[in-house]
C-alpha positions in Angstrom: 101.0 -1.3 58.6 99.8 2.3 59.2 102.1 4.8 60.5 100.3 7.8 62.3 101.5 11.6 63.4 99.3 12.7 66.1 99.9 16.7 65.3 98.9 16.4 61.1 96.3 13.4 60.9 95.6 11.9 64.6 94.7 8.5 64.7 92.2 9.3 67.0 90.2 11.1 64.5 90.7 8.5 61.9 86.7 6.9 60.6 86.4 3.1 60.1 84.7 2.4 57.2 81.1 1.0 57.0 81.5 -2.1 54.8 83.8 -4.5 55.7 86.6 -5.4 53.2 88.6 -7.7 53.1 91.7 -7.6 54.6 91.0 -3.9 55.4 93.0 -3.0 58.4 93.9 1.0 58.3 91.7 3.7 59.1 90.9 6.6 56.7 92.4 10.4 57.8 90.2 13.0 59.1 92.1 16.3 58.2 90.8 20.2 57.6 93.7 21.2 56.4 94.6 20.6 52.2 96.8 17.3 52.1 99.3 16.0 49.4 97.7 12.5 48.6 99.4 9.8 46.4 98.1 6.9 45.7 100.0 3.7 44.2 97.1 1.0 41.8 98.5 -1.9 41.7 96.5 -5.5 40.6 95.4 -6.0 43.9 96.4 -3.8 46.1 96.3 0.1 46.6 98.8 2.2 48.2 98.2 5.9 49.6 99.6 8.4 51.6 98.7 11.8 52.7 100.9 14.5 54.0 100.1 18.3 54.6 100.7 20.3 51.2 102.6 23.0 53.4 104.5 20.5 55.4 107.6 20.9 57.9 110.6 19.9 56.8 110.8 16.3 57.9 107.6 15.7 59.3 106.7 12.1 58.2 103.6 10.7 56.4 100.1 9.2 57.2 99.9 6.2 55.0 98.4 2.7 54.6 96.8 0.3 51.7 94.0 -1.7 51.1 93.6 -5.2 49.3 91.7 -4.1 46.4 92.8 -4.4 42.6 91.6 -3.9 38.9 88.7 -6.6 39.5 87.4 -5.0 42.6 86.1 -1.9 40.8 83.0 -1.9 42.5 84.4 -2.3 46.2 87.2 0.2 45.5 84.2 2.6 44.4 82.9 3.1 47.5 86.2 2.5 49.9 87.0 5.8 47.9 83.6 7.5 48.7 84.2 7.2 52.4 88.2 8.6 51.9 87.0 11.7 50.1 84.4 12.3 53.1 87.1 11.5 55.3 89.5 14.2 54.1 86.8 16.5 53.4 86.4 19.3 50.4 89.7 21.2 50.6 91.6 21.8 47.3 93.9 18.6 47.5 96.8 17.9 45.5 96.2 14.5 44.0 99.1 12.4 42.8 98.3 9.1 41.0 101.5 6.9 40.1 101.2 5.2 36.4 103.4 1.6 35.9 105.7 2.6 32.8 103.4 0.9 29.9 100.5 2.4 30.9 101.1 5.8 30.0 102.7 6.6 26.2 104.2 9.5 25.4 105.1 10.4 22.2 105.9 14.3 19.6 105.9 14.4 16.3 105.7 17.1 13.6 103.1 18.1 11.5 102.4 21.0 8.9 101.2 23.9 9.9 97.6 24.4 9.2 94.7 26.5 10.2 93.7 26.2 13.2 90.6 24.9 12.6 92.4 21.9 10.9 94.3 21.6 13.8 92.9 18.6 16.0 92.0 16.6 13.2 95.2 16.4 11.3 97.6 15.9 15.3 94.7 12.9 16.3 95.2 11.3 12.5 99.1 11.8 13.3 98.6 10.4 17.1 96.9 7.4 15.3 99.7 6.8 13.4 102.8 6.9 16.0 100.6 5.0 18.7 100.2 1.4 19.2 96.8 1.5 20.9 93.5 3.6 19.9 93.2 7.0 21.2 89.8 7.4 20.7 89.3 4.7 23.3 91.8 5.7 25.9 92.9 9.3 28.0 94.7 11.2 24.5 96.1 14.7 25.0 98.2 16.9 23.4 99.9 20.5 23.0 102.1 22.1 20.5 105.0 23.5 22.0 106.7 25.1 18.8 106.9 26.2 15.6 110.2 25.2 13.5 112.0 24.8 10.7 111.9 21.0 10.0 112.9 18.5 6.9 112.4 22.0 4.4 109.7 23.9 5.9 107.5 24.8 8.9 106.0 22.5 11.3 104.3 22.4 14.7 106.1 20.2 17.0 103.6 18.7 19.2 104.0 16.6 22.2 101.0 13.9 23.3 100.1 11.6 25.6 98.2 8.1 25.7 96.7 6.5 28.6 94.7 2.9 28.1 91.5 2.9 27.9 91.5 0.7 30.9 91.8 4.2 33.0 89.1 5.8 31.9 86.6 4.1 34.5 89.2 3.9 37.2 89.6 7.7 37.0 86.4 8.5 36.6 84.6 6.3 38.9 87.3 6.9 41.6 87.8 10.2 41.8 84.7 11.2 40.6 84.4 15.5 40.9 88.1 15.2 41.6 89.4 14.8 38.5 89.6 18.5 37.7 92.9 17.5 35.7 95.4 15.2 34.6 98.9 16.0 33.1 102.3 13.6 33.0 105.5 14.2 35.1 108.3 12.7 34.8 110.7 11.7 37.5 112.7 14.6 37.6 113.0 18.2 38.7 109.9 19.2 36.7 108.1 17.2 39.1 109.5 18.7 41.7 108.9 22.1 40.5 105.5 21.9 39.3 103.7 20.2 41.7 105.3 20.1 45.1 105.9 23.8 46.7 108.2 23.2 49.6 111.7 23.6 49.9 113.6 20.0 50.4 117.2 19.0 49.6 116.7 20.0 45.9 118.9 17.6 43.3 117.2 19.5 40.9 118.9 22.5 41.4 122.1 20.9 39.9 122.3 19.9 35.7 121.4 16.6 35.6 120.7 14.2 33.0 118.1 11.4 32.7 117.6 8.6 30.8 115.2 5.1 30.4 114.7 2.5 28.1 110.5 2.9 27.6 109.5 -0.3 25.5 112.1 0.6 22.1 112.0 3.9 23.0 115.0 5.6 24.2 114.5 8.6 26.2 117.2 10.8 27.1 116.5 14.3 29.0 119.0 17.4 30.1 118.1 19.8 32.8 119.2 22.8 33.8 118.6 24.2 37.3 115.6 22.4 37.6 114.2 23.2 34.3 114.0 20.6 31.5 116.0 21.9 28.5 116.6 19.2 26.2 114.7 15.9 25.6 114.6 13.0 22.8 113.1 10.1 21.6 114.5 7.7 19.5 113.8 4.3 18.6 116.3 1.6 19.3 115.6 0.6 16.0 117.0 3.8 14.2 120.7 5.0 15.0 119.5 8.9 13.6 120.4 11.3 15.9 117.4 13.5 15.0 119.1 16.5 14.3 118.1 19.8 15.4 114.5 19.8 15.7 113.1 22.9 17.3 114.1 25.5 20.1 115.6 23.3 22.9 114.1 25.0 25.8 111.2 23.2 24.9 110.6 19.4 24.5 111.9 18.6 21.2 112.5 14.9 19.9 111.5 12.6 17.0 108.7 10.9 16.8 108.4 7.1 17.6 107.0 4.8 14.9 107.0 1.3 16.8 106.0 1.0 20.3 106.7 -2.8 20.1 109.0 -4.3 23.0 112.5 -5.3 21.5 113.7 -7.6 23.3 117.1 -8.2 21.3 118.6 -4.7 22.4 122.0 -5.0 22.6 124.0 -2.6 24.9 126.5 -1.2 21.9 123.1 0.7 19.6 121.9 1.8 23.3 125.0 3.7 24.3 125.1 4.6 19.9 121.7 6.7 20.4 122.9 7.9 24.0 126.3 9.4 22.9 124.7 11.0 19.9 122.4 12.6 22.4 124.8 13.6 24.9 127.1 15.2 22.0 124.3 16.6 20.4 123.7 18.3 24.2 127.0 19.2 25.3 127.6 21.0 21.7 124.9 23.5 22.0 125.5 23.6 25.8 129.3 23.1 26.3 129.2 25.5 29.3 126.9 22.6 31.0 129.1 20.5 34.0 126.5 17.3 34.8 127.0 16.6 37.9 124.4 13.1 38.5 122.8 10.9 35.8 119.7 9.2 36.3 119.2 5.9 34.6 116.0 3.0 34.2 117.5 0.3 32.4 116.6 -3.7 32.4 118.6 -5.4 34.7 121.1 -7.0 32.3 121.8 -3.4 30.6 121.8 -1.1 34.1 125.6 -2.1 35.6 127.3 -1.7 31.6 125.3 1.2 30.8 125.7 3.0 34.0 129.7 2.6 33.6 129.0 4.3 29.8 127.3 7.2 31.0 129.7 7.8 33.8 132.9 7.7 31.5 131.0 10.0 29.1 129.5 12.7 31.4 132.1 12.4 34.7 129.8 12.3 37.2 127.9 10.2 39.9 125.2 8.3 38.4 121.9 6.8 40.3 120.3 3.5 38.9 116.8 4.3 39.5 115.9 0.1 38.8 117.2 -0.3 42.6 114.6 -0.2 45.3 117.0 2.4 47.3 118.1 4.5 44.7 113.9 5.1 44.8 113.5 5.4 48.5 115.9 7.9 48.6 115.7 9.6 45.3 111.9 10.3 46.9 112.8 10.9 50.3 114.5 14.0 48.6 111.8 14.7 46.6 109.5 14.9 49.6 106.8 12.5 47.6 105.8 8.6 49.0 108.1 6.0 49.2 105.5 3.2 48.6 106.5 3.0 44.9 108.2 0.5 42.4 108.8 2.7 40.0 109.5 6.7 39.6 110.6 7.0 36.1 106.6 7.7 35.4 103.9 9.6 37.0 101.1 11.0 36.5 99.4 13.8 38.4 95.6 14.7 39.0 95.5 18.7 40.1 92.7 19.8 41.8 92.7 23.5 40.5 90.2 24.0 37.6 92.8 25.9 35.7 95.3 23.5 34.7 99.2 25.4 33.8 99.6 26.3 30.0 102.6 23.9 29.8 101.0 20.9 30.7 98.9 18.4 28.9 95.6 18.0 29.9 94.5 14.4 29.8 90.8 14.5 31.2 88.4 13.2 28.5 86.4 15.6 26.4 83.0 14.6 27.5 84.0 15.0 31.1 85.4 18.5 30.5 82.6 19.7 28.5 79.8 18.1 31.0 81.5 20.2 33.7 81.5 23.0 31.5 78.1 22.7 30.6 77.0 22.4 34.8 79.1 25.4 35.8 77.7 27.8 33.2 74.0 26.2 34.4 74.8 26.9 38.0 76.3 30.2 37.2 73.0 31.2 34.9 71.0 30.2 37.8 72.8 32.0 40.3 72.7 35.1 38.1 69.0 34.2 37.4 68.7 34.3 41.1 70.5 37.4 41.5 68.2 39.5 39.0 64.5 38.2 40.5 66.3 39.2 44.2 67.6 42.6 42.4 63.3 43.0 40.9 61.9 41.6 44.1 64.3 44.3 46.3 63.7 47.0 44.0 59.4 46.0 44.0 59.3 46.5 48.3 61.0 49.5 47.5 59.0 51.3 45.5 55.9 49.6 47.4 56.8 50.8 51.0 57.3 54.7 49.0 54.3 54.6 47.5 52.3 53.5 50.7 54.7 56.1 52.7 53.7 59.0 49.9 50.0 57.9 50.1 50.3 58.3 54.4 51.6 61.7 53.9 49.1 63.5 51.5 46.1 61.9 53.7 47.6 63.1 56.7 47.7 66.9 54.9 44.3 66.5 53.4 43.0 66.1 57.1 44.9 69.2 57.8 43.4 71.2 55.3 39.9 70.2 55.9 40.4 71.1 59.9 41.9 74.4 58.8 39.1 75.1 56.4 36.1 74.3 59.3 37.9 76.9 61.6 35.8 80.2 62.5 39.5 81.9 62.5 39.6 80.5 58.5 35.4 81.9 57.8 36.4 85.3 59.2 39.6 85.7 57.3 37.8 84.4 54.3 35.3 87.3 54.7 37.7 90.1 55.3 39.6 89.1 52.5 36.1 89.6 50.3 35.9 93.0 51.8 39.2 93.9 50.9 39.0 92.9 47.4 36.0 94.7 47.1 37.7 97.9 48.4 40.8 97.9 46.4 38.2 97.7 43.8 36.3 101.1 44.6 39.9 102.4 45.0 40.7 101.8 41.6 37.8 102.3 40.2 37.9 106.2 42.4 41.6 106.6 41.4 40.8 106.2 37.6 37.8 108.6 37.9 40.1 111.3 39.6 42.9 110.8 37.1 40.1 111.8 34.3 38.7 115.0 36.1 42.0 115.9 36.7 42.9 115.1 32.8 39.5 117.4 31.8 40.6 120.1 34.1 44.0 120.5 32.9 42.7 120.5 29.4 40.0 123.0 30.0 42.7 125.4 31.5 45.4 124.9 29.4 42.3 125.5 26.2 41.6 128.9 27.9 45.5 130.0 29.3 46.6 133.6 28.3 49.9 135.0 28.1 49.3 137.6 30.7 47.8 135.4 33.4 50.1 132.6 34.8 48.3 130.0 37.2 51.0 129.6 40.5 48.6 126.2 42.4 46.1 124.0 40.3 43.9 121.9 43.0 41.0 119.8 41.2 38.6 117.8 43.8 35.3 116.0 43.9 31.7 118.1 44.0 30.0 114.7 44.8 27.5 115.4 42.6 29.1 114.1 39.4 30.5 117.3 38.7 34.5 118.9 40.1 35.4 121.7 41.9 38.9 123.2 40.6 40.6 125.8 42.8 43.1 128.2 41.1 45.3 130.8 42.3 47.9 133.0 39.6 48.4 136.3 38.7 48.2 138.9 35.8 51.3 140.9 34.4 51.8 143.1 31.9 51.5 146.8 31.3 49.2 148.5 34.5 46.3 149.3 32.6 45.8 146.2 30.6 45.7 143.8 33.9 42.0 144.0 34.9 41.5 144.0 31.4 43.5 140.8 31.0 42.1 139.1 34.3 38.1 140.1 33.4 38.6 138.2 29.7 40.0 135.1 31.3 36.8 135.3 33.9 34.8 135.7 31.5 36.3 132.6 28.6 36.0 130.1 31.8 32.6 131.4 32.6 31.2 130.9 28.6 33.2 127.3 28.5 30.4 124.6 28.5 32.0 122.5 31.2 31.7 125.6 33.6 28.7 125.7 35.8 29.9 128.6 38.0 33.3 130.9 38.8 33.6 132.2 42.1 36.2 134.8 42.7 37.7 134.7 46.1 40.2 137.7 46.3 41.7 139.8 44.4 45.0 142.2 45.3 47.7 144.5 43.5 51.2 143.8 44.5 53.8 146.0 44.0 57.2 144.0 44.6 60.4 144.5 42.5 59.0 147.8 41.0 56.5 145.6 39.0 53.2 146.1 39.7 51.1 142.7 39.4 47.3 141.4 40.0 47.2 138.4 42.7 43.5 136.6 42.3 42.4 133.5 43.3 39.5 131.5 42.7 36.9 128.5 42.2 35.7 126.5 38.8 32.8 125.0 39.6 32.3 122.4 36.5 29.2 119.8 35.4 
């Protein structure tokens, strides 16, 4: 029977499948939002529900199930090929409930070696304390301490076993799904690892756990939701197990026999449970249990359940009742459609799977996905680079082309400028003006050295009594310089004309000198000094 809600998963949108099976009568969910899926495998039958991962408080499920079993492999294949179309690629949360023999649990110590030593020596260890092969089924494991144990260090390292029956069903049914696959028990830590809405939480409150697992007794204590004791004892072997590691953490001994005893009497049962609930309560006195959980056989559950409420003083819940289940998972928020809950097993859809959790997805699977997300990142990056060349390439060809544009364009500037008559004129004044400032220079040198051969020709001829007042030296034109002098002659009166007539007469015998003409001559009497004023013209070659 399927039960719809119009506002998560309408009915309406539900797809049919394409191949009839038999017995086939829900529809699959059409959803875009990221759904909480369970599914239930049974023989012959499989169970699912799906429920928004952020739901409402008390909004109900879509469910429904399909008559297909363990032989029907094939069939099941590809009714799950059209329900992961149907619910689309969002990041489900996947839960996948496990019958109790299906999935072994076990810790153990071992000595602490290198870590390179490290898988080999916990899978010849695994070997030892499992009844079936782990090389053929799901095997993982973690160490989750470091103690002191039996008179030195050891890891303590919890594992878990799933038949290799599983391997195809998980791999050909959920296919790219299986991202991940740890154990949670059906507890708080189930509750607080997977599902992240607020419900009425029995978790919050100490409560204690405990199951008969083939011989295995397994007894758990948690504390605000948090698992803070837990051990395994055969039913076998009354030890207590002593202190065995930090008890935050799963600590235990390990289990040697996994074969069903079927003579278990109620008086060793309640033997290894008191041990573990004194063991408990004397490292945790300040602990108040307030509800017990309890899986027992049928002809164990009533006298057992009387035990652990005379020890611990509060309500116990027999989870081997069908409505102890429907209700312990109505508070839990998880599917109803169960037989069991004192075993699940989880597949997360995250990549990353949390560090406290045992990863069961086989190597090979792990390391093919490996292997095809550092090939499609390579490519991508591969991708990336030639985009990055190919960019950079148009670039630098467009500012190549755009450079090449620019000096044409000025070359046919300069060549227009060149053929103007504006240009040709300019050109030829600026020959003419070279050609000047040349004649200038050359005239400016030869009147700086006439002027040079004057002053020396003077200055070779000077007298004390005549001084030289003006000096003017210019150009005769004929290769020659005319220099015009004016001065005067002091001295005593009578020696003047004297003085004046020898200085005529040294310029006139001077080889330079071509000719002297005199152009006045006075007497001037100023200052009661009587002086000779002349002036005159050296004509030279």
């Amino acid at each position: 029977m399927t039960e719809s809600l119009p506002d998560i998963l309408p009915a309406e949108s539900s797809i049919e499948p394409t191949v009839d099976y038999k017995d086939l009568s829900v529809g699959l969910p059409r959803s875009n939002r990221s759904l909480l899926l369970t599914f239930e495998l049974c023989e012959n039958m499989v169970f699912w529900t799906a429920v928004r991962r952020k739901q409402k408080k008390g909004e109900h499920m879509y469910r429904g199930s399909v008559e297909l079993g363990y032989e029907d492999i094939d069939e099941l294949a590809v009714w799950f090929e059209h329900f992961w179309k149907a619910v689309g690629d969002k990041r489900h949360e996947i839960h996948i409930q496990v019958s109790g023999p299906e999935l072994q649990q076990r810790s153990f110590m071992i000595p602490v070696v290198p870590k390179s030593e490290l898988n080999a020596v916990v899978r010849s260890e695994a070997k030892r304390v499992f009844p079936l092969e782990i090389d053929k089924g799901l095997f993982g494991w973690k160490v989750i301490g470091k103690v002191d144990w039996a008179g030195g260090m050891k890891y303590h390292v919890y594992s878990l076993l799933l038949g290799e029956n599983w391997i195809l069903w998980l791999t050909k049914l959920f296919g790219e799904h299986l991202h991940g696959i740890a154990l949670v028990t059906a507890n708080g830590q189930m509750y607080e690892c997977n599902l992240n809405h607020k419900a009425d939480n029995f978790a919050a409150e100490d409560s204690y756990l405990t199951r008969l697992k083939l011989n295995v007794v397994e007894t758990a204590f948690f504390h605000e939701g948090r698992l803070e004791f837990y051990r395994e004892v055969p039913v076998d072997s009354l030890t207590d197990g002593g202190t065995v590691g930090d008890l935050k953490r799963i600590v235990g001994m390990e289990s040697n026999d996994a074969s069903p005893n079927h003579g278990l009497v109620s008086s060793e049962l309640k033997t290894i449970m008191r041990d573990a609930i004194d063991y408990y309560q004397g490292q945790f006195g300040q602990r108040s249990i307030k509800t017990a959980y309890i899986s027992m056989p049928s002809h164990l559950s009533e006298e057992i359940g009387k035990f652990v409420t005379t020890v611990i003083g509060g309500k116990v819940v027999d989870l081997s009742e069908r409505s102890s289940v429907r209700e312990y998972c109505r508070r839990l928020k998880i599917a109803d459609d169960i037989s069991d809950c004192s075993q699940w097993m989880s597949i997360y859809p995250c990549r990353k799977i949390n560090s406290s959790i045992v990863n069961l997805v086989p190597k090979f699977i792990m390391k093919a996905r490996q292997e095809s997300r550092i090939f499609k990142y390579s490519l991508v990056w591969c991708l990336m680079v030639l985009l990055s060349v190919a960019a950079l390439t148009i670039f630098k060809y467009t500012s190549i082309v755009s450079i090449e544009k620019h000096l044409i364009e000025q070359q046919s500037l300069v060549e227009h400028v060149e053929s103007a008559p504006v240009l040709q004129h300019l050109s030829g004044f600026e020959a003419k003006t070279v050609d000047l400032q040349g004649h200038l220079a050359t005239l400016g040198s030869s009147r700086q050295s006439r002027f040079r051969a004057a002053l020396v020709l003077l200055s070779s001829l000077s007298r004390e009594s005549v001084r030289l007042n003006t000096v003017n030296v210019s150009d005769r034109g004929t290769g020659g310089s005319v220099i015009g002098l004016t001065g005067e002659v002091v001295g005593p009166n009578e020696k003047q004309e004297a003085e004046l007539y020898m200085y005529v007469s040294g310029l006139r015998d001077h080889p330079m000198v071509e000719d002297i003409k005199i152009g006045s001559k006075r007497t001037s009497s100023q200052l009661a000094v009587k002086r000779t004023l002349f002036s005159m013209e050296v004509v030279t070659r």
